[in-house]
C-alpha atoms as a printed R data frame, in Angstrom:
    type eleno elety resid chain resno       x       y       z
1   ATOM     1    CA   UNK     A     1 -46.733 -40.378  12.977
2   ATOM     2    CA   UNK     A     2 -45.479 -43.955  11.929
3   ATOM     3    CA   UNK     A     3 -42.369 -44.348  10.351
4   ATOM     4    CA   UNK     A     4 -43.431 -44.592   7.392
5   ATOM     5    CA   UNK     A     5 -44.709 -40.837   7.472
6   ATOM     6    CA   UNK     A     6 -40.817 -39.913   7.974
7   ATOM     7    CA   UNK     A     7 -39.291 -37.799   4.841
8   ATOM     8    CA   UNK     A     8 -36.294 -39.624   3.456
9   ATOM     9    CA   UNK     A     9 -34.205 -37.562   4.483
10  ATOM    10    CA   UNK     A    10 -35.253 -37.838   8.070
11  ATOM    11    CA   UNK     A    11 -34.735 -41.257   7.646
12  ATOM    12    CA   UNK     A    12 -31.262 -41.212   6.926
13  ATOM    13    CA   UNK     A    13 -30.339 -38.673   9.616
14  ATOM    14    CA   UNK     A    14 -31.878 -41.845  11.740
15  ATOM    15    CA   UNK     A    15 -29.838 -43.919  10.169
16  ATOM    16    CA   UNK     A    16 -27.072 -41.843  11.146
17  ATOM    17    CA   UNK     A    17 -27.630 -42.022  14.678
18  ATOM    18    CA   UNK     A    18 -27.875 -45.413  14.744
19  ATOM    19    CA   UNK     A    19 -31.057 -46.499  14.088
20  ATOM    20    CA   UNK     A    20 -30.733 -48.745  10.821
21  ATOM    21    CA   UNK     A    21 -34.465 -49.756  10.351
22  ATOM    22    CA   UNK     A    22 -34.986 -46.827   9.155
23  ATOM    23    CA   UNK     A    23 -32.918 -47.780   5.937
24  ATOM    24    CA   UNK     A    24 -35.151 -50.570   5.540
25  ATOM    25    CA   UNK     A    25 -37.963 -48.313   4.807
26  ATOM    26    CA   UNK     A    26 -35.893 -46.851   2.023
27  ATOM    27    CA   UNK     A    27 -35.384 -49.919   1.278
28  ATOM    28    CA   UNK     A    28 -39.095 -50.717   0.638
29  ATOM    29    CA   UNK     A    29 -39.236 -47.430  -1.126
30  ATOM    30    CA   UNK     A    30 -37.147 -47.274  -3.799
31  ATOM    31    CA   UNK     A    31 -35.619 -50.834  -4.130
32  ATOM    32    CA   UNK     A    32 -38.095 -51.859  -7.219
33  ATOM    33    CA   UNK     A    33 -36.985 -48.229  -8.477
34  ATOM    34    CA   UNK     A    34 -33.434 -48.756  -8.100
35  ATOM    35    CA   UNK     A    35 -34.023 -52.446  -9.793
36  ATOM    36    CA   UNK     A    36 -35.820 -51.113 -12.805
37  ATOM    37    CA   UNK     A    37 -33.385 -48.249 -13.085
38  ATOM    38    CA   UNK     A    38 -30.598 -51.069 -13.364
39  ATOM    39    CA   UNK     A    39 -32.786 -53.322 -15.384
40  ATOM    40    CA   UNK     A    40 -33.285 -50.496 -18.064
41  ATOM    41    CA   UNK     A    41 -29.980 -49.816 -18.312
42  ATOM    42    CA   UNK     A    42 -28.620 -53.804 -18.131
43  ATOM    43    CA   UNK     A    43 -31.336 -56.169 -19.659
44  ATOM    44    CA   UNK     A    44 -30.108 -58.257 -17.146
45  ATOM    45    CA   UNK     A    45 -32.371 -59.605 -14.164
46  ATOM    46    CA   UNK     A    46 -29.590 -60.704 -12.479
47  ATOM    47    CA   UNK     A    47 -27.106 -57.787 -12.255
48  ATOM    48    CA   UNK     A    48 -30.138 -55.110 -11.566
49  ATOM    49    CA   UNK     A    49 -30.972 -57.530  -8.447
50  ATOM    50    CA   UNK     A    50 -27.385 -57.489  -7.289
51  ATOM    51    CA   UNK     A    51 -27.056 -53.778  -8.262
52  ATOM    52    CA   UNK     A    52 -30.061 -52.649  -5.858
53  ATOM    53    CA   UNK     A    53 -28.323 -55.063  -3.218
54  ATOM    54    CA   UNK     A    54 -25.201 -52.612  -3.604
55  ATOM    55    CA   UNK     A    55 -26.743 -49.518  -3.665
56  ATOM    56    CA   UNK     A    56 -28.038 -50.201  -0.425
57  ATOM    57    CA   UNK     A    57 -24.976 -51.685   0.957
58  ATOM    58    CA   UNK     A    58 -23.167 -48.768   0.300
59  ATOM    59    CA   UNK     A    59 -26.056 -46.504   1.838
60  ATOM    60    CA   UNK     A    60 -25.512 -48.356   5.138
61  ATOM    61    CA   UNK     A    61 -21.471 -47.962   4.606
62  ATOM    62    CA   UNK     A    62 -21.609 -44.639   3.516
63  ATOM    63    CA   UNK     A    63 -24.779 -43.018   5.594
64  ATOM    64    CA   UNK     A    64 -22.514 -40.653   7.376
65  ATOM    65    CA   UNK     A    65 -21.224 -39.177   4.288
66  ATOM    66    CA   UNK     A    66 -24.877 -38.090   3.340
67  ATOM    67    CA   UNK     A    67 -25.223 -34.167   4.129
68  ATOM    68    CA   UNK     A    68 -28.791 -33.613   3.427
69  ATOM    69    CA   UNK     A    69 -27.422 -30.732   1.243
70  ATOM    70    CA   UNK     A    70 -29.364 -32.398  -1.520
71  ATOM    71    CA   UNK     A    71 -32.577 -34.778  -1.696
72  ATOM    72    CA   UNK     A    72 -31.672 -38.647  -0.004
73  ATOM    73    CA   UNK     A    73 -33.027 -40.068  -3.448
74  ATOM    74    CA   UNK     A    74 -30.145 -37.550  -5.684
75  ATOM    75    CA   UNK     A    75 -27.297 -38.825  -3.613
76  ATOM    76    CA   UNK     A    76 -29.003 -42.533  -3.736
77  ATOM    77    CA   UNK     A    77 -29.493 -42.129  -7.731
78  ATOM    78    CA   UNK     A    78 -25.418 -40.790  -7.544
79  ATOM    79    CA   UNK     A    79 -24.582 -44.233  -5.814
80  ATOM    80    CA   UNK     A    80 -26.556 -46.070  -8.156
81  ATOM    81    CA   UNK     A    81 -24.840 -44.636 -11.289
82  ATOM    82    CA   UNK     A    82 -21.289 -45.509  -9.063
83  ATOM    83    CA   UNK     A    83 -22.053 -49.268  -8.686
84  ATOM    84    CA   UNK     A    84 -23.357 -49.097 -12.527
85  ATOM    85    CA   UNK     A    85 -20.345 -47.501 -13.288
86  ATOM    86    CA   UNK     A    86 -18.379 -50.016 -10.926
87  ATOM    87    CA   UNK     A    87 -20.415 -53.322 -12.731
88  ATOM    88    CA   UNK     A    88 -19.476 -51.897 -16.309
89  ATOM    89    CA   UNK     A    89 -15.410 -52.192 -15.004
90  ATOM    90    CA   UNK     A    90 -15.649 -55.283 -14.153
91  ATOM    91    CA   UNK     A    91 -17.572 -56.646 -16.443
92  ATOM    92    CA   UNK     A    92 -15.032 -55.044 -19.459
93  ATOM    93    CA   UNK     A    93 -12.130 -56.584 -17.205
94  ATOM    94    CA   UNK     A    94 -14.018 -60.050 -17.309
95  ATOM    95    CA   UNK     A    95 -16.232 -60.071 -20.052
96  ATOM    96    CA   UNK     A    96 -17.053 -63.904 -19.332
97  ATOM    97    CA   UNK     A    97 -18.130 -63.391 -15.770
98  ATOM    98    CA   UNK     A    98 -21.297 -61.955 -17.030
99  ATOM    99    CA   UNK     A    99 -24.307 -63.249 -19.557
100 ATOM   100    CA   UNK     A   100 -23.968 -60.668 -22.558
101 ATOM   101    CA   UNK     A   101 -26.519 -61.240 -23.927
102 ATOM   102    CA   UNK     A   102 -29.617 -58.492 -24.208
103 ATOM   103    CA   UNK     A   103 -33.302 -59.508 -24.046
104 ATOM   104    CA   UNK     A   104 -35.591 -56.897 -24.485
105 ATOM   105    CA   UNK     A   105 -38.384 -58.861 -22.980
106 ATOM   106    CA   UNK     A   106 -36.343 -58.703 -19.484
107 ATOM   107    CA   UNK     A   107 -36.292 -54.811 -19.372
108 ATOM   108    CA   UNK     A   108 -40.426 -55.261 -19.000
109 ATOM   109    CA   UNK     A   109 -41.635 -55.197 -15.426
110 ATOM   110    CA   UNK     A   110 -42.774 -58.377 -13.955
111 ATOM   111    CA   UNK     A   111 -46.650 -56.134 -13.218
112 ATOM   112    CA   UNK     A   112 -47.066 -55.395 -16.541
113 ATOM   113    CA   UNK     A   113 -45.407 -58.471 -18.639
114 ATOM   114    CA   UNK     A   114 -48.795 -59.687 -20.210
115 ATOM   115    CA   UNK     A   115 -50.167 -56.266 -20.894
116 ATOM   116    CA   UNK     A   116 -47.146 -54.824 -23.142
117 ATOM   117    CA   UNK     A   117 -47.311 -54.569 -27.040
118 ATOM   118    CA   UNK     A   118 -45.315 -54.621 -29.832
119 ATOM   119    CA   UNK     A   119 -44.933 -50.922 -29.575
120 ATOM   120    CA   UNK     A   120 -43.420 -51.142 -26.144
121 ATOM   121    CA   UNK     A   121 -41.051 -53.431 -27.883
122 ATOM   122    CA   UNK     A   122 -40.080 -51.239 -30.058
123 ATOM   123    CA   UNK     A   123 -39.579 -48.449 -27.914
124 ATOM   124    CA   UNK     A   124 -37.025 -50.645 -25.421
125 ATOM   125    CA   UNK     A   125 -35.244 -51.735 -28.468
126 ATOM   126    CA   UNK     A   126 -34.921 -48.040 -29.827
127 ATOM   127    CA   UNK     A   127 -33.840 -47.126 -26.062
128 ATOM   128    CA   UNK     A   128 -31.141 -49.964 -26.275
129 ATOM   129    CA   UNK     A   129 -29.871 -48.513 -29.482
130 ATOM   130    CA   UNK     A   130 -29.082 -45.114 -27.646
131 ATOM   131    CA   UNK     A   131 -25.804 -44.146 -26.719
132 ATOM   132    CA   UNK     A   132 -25.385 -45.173 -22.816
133 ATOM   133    CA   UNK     A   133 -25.357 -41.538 -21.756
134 ATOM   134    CA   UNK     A   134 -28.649 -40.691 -23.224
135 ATOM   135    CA   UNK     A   135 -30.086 -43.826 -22.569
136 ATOM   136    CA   UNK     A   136 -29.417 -43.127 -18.863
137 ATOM   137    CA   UNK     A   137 -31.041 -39.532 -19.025
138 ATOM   138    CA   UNK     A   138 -34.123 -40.934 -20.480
139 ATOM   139    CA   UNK     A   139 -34.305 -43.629 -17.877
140 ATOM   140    CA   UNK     A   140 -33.653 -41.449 -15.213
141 ATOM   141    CA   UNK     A   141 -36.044 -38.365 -16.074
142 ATOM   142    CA   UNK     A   142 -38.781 -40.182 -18.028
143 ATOM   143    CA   UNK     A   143 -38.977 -44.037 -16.157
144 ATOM   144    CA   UNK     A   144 -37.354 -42.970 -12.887
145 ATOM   145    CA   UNK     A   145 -39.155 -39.304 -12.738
146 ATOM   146    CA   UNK     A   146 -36.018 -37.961 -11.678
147 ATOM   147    CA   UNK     A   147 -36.737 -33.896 -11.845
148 ATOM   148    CA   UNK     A   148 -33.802 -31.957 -14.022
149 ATOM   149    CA   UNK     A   149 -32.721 -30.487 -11.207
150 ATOM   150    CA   UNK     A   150 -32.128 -33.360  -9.671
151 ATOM   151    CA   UNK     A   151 -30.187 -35.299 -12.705
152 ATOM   152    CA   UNK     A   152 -28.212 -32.401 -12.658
153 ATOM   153    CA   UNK     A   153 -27.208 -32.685  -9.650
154 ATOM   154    CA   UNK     A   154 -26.320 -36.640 -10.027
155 ATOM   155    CA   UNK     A   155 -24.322 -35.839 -13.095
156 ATOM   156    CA   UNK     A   156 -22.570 -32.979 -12.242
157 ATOM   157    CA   UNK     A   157 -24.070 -31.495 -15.109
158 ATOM   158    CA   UNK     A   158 -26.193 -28.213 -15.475
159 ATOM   159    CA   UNK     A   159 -30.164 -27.888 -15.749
160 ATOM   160    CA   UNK     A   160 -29.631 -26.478 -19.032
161 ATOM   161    CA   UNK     A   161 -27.335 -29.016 -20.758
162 ATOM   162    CA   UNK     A   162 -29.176 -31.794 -18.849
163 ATOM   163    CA   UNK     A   163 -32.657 -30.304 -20.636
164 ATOM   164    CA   UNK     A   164 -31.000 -29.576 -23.624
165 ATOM   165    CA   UNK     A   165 -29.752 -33.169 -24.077
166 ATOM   166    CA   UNK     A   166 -33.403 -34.899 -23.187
167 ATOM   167    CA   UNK     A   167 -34.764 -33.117 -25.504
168 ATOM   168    CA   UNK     A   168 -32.296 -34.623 -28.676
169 ATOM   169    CA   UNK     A   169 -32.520 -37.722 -27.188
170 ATOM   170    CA   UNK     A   170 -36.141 -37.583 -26.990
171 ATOM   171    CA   UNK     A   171 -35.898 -36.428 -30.836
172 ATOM   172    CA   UNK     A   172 -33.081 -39.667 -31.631
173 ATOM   173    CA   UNK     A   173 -35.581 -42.006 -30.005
174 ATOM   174    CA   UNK     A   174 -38.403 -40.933 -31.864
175 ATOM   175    CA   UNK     A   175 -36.457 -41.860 -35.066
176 ATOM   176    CA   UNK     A   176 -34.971 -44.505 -33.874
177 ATOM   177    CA   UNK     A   177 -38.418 -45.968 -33.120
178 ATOM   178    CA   UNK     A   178 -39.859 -45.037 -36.708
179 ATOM   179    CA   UNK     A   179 -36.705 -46.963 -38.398
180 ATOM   180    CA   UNK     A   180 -37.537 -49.980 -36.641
181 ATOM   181    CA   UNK     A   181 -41.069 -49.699 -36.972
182 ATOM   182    CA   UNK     A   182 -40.579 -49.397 -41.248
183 ATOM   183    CA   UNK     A   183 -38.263 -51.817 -40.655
């Protein structure tokens, strides 16, 4: 079996003992996740970069807190929301540090930036329009995959709320998308 074979969460009790390759092959697994995650969230190219940099930073510094209790990729999605949370701080304590503005052309991955329409446009731009909390569910359950259970379990939330709120966000998209569209 090559490492690569290893379950995530065997991989971190590896990184536990010691052996810190092994977070580099979590790294190659979820690091263009974690970016687009960010990206979705941000607009910004920049700050998703230096986000996934953090996450993993703090997976190194933190590895021994991991319990395997729940999934590696829940309490990797938790950190992620922490540094988000962390960036959003800082940036409202120095709102000049950091480019502003919002380009919805950025939140497109680099794979598929000549294959998009206009109706991907639209969608991102109805997505920005969200309120951050539901724009995160969405990214997390419908871009990220992230299983209700499992965003529960990030937010603190339950299954039912978390499915619950999808669902109107799903609905406040949808018409968010149609006003722009008439628009």
């Amino acid at each position: 079996m090559s490492i690569s074979d290893i379950s995530d969460e065997a991989l971190m009790l590896k990184a536990q003992q010691g052996e810190l390759d092994a977070i580099g092959v979590l790294y190659q697994r979820y690091s263009k996740k974690l970016f687009n995650f960010f990206l979705r969230l941000s607009a910004n190219r920049d700050s998703s970069a230096d986000l996934t940099q953090n996450v993993f930073l703090r997976v190194i510094k933190y590895r021994m807190s991991y319990s395997g209790i729940h999934p590696f990729r829940t309490w990797m999605y938790q950190m992620a929301r922490n540094c988000l949370n962390d960036h959003i701080e800082m940036k409202k304590k120095h709102p000049n540090a950091f480019d502003t503005e919002r380009i919805v052309a950025s939140i497109i991955d680099d794979d598929h930036a000549n294959t998009q329409s206009a109706q991907d446009a639209l969608l991102f731009k109805a997505l920005e329009n969200l309120p951050y909390e539901s724009k995160e569910l969405i990214v997390m359950s419908k871009f990220q995959g992230l299983k209700y259970e499992e965003i529960a379990n990030i937010t603190g939330d339950s299954v039912a709320n978390i499915k619950i709120k999808v669902h109107r966000t799903m609905i406040k998209l949808k018409e968010l998308y149609f006003e722009l569209e008439n628009a």
